[in-house]
C-alpha positions as CSV (number, residue, x, y, z in Angstrom):
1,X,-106.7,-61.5,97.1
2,X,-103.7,-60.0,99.1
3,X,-103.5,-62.4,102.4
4,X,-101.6,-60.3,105.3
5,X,-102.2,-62.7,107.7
6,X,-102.5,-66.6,108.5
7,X,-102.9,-68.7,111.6
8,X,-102.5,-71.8,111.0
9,X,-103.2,-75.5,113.2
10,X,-100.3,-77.3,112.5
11,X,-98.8,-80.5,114.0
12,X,-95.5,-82.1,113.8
13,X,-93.4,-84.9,115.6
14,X,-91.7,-84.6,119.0
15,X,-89.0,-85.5,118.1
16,X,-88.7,-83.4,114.7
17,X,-88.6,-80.7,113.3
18,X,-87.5,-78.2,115.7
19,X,-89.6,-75.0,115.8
20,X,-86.4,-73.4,115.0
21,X,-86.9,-75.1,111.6
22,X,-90.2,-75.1,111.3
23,X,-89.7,-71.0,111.9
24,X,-86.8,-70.7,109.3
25,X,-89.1,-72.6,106.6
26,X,-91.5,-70.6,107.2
27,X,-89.6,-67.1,107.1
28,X,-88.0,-68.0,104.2
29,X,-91.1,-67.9,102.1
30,X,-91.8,-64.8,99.9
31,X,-93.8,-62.4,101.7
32,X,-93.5,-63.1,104.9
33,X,-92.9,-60.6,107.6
34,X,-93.5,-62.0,110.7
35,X,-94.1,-66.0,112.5
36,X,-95.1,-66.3,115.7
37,X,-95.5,-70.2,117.3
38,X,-97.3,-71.0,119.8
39,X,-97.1,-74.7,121.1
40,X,-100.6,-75.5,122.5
41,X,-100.5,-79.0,123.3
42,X,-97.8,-82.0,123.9
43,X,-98.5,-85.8,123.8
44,X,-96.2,-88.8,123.7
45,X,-95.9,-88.2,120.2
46,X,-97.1,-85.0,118.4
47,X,-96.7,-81.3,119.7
48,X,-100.0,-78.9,118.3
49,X,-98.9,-75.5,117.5
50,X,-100.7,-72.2,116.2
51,X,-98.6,-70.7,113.8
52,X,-99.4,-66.8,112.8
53,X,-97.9,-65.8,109.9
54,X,-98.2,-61.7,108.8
55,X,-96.7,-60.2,105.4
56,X,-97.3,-58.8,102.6
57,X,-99.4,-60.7,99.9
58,X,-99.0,-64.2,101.5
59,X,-98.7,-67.6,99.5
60,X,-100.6,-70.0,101.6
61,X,-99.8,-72.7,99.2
62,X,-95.7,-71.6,99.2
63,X,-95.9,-72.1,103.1
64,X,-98.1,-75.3,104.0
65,X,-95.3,-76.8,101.2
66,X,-92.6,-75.1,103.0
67,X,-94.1,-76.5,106.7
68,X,-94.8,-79.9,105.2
69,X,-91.1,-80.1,103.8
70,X,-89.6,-79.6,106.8
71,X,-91.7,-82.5,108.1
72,X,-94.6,-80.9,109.7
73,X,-98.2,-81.2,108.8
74,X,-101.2,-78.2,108.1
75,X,-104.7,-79.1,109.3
76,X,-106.1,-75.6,109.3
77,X,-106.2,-72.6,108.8
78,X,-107.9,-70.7,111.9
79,X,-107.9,-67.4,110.4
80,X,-107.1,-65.5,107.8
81,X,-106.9,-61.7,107.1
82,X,-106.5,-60.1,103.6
83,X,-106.6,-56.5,102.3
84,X,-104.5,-53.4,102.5
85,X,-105.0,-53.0,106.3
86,X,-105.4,-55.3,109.3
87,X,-108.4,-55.9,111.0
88,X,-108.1,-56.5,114.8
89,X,-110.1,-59.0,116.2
90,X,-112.3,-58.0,119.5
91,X,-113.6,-60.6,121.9
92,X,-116.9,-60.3,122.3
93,X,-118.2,-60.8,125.7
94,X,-121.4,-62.5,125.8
């Protein structure tokens, strides 16, 4: 299965790791093409982020290793996308 994209719920420490590091761990996984964070909630002492990740056959297990090493922690994955092309996702109103 070729995995082009990944958005993943991660969490990590206020005071550490930086996105900055969290970003260059992830972008120095094979594959990967694009990271885009996006810091959804702050407490005293986490920070939430959704993490999309796009590339070319993506190692999800080469970059929850590479998030947690840094210090950070995986507790989802919210999507996923695999195949030659990318599906956009269209909000449905209901």
């Amino acid at each position: 299965m070729e995995i082009r994209r990944l958005v993943l719920d991660v969490d990590k420490a206020v005071s550490r790791p930086s996105i900055l590091e969290i970003a260059a761990a992830i972008d120095s996984t094979p594959g990967v093409e694009a990271t885009n964070i996006q810091v959804t909630e702050i407490d005293i002492e986490t920070v939430g982020m959704n993490i999309t990740i796009q590339g070319i056959s993506l190692n999800y297990e080469a970059i929850a290793r590479a998030i947690e090493n840094v210090g950070a922690v995986v507790h989802s994955i919210d999507e996923l996308a695999t195949g030659q092309v990318l599906i956009e996702n269209i909000k449905r109103e209901r």
